[in-house]
C-alpha positions as CSV (number, residue, x, y, z in Angstrom):
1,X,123.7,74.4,215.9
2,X,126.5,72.3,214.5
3,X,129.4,70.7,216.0
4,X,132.2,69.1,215.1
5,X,135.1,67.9,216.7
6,X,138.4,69.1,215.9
7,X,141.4,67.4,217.1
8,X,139.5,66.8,220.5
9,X,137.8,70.2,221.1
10,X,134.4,71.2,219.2
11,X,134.2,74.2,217.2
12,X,130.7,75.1,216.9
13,X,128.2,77.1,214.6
14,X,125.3,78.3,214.6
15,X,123.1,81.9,214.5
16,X,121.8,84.4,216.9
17,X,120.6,86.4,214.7
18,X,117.4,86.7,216.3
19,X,119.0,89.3,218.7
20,X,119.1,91.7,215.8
21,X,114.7,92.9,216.1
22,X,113.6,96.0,214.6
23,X,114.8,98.3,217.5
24,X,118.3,96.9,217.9
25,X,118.8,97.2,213.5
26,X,117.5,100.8,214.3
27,X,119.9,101.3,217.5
28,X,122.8,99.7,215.3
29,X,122.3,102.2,212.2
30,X,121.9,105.1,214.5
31,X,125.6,106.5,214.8
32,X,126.5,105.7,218.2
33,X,128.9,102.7,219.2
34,X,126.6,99.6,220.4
35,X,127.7,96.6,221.3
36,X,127.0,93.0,220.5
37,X,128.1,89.8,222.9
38,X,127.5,86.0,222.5
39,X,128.8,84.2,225.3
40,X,128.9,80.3,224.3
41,X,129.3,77.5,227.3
42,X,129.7,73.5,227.1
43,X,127.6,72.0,230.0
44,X,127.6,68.3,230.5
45,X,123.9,66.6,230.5
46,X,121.6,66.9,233.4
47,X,123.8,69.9,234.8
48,X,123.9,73.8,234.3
49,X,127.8,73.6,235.6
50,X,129.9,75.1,233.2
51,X,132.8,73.3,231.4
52,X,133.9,75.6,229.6
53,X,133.1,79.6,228.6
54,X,134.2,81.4,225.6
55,X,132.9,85.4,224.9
56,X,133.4,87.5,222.0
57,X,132.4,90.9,221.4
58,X,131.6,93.3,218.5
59,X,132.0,97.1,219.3
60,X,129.6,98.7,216.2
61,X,129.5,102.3,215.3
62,X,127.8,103.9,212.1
63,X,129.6,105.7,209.8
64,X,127.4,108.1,208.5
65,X,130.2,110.2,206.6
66,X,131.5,107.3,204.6
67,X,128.2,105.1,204.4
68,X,129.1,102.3,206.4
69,X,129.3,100.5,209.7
70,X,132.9,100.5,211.7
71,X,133.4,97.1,213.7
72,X,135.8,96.4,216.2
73,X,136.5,92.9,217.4
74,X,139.5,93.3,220.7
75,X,142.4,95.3,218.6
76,X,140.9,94.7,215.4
77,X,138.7,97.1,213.1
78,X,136.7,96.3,210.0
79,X,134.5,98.2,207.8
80,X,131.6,97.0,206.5
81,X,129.1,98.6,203.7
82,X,125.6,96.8,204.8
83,X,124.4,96.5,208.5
84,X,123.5,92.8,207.6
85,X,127.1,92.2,206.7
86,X,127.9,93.3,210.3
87,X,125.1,91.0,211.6
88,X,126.5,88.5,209.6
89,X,129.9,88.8,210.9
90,X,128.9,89.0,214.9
91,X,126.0,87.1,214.9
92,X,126.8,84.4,212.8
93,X,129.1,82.1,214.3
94,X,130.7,79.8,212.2
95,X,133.7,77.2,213.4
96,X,134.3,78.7,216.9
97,X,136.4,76.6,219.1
98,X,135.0,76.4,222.7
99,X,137.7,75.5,224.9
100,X,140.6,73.3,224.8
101,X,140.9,69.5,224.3
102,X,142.2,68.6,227.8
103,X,138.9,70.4,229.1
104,X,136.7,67.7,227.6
105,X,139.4,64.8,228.5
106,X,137.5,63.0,231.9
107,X,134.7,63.8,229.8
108,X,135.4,61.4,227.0
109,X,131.6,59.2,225.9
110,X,129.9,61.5,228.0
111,X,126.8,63.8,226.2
112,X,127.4,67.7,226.7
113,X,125.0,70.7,225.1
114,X,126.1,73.9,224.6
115,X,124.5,77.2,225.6
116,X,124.5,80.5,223.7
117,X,123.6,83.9,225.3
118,X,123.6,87.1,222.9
119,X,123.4,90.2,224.0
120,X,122.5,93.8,222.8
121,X,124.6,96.3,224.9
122,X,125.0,94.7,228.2
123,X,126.2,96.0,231.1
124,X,129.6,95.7,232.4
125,X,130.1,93.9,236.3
126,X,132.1,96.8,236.6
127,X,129.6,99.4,235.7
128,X,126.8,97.7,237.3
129,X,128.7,97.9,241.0
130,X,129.1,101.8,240.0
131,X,125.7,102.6,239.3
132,X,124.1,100.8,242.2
133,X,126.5,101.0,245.2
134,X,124.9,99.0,248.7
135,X,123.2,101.4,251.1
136,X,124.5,102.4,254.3
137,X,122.2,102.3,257.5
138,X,120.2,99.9,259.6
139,X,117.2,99.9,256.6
140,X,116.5,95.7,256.4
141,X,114.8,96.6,253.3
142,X,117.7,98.7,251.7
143,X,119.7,95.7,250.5
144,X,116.4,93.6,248.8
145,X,115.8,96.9,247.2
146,X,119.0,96.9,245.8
147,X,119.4,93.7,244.5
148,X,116.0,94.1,243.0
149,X,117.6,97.1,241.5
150,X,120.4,95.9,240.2
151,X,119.2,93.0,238.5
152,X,116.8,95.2,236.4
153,X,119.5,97.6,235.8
154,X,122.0,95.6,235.2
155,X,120.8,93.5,232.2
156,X,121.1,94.1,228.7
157,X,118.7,96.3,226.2
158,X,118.1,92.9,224.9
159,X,119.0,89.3,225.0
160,X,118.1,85.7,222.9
161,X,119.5,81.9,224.7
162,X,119.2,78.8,223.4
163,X,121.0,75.5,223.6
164,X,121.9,72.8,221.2
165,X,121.0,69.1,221.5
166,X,123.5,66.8,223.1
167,X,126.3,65.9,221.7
168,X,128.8,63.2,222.7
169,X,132.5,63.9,223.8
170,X,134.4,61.5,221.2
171,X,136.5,58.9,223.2
């Protein structure tokens, strides 16, 4: 992962490529819309407490009448003629700003690491609380067997983390 800091907040790059195995390539280049989400987080050393949170997300649907791969970023759709040109462009993160300058500021000479989570077709908060809604009864065991439920249920097809080295917030 690279950093550099950019008028006091760090705009980071790096590759999660790794998400994309044999199955998910086959998934993406199947026709239906599938979606791919890096979340990226700043965490100060010796803590797991969030600083700051940025997400992004790539809708991807195969076009099999004109050959190619439709990809839709929030409002915004591109066309690309290769799958690893999709890859490329959501997996490949280059010069993302993660969060803003004042977020760092009572963090100035102290070392942070960032952490990268990319998923393959998670699962909406929303659409997890729809699927598995809490039993209703005096059943003690109900609830653990939901929760065990839902956490299984509730997780992407397929997911790759890592974190950088630490870096130090420039003074």
């Amino acid at each position: 992962m690279r950093v550099v800091w950019d008028r006091g907040a760090p705009k980071v790059s790096f590759s999660a490529k790794d998400l994309a195995d044999e199955r998910v390539r086959r998934e993406l280049s199947g026709g239906l819309r599938k979606r791919l989400v890096v979340h990226v987080s700043s965490h100060l050393k010796g803590s797991n407490r969030r600083l700051t949170h940025r997400t992004f997300a790539c809708d991807v649907t195969r076009d099999l009448w004109e050959d190619g791969y439709l990809v839709r970023i929030a409002t915004k759709t591109m066309r690309f003629k290769t799958l690893e040109r999709v890859l490329d462009h959501c997996l490949a993160v280059e010069g993302l700003f993660v969060g803003e300058p004042q977020q760092y500021e009572r963090d100035k000479g102290k070392e942070i690491y960032f952490f990268v989570e990319a998923e393959f077709n998670p699962i909406s908060k929303k659409q997890c609380r729809e699927l598995i809604r809490p039993t209703s009864g005096s059943d003690p065991v109900g609830p653990i067997t939901v929760s065990i439920v839902r956490r299984r249920i509730c997780q992407a097809e397929r997911t790759v983390e890592f974190r950088s080295e630490f870096f130090e917030v420039p003074q």
